[in-house]
N, C-alpha and C positions, 0 to 999 in steps of 0.2 A: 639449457644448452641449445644453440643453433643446429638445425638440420641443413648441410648441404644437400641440393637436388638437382645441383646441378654441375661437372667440372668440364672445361675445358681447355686443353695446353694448346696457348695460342704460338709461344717459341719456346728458347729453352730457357725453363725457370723460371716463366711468365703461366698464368693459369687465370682464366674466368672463371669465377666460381657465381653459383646463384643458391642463395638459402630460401628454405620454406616463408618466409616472409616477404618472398619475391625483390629482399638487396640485392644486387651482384653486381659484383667490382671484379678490378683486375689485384689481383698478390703474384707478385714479385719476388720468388724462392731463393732469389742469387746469391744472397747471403749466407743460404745454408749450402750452395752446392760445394760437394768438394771436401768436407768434414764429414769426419766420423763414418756412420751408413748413409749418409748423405752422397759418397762417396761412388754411390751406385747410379746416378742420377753423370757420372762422368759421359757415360755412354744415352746419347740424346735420344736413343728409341726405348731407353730404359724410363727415361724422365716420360716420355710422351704418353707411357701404359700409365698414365694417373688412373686411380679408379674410385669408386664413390663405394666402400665399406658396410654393408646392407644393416648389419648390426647396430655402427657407431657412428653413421650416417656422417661420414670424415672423408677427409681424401687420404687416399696409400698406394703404396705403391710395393713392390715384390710381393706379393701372398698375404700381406700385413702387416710386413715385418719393417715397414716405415708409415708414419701414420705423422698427422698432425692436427691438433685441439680444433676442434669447429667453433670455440670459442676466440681464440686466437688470432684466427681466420676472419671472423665476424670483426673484430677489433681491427685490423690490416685494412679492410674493405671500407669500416666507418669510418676511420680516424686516420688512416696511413701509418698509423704504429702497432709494430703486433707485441703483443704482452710475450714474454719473456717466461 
């Protein structure tokens, strides 16, 4: 598994991220906003509290209760496609 260590929302649904291997690319969320709990991300100060998850070393957002794969995320930043 990837470690994030680092997030930052540059606008909306746009995020720098930097993993313990010192990668870090821009991920491009847009495709998820607007679905599902995704859905929470409508409101931009909502999106902007990204937070790095001390446990599952991930990015989330409300309390936890939106998370996604650091694996994922690692794949988005290397290749420009994020696994599914």
């Amino acid at each position: 598994m990837h470690n994030i260590i680092k997030a930052e929302c540059l606008q909306p649904y746009k995020i720098r991220i930097r993993f313990s291997d010192n990668i870090e690319g821009v991920v491009d969320l847009s495709d998820l906003a607007g679905k599902g709990v995704f859905k929470f991300w409508n409101d931009p100060e909502n999106f902007k509290a990204v937070k790095i998850d001390p446990q599952t070393n991930t990015i989330m957002w409300d309390n936890g209760n939106i998370d996604l794969c650091p694996d994922s995320l690692y794949e988005e930043v290397t290749t420009g496609r994020m696994k599914q």
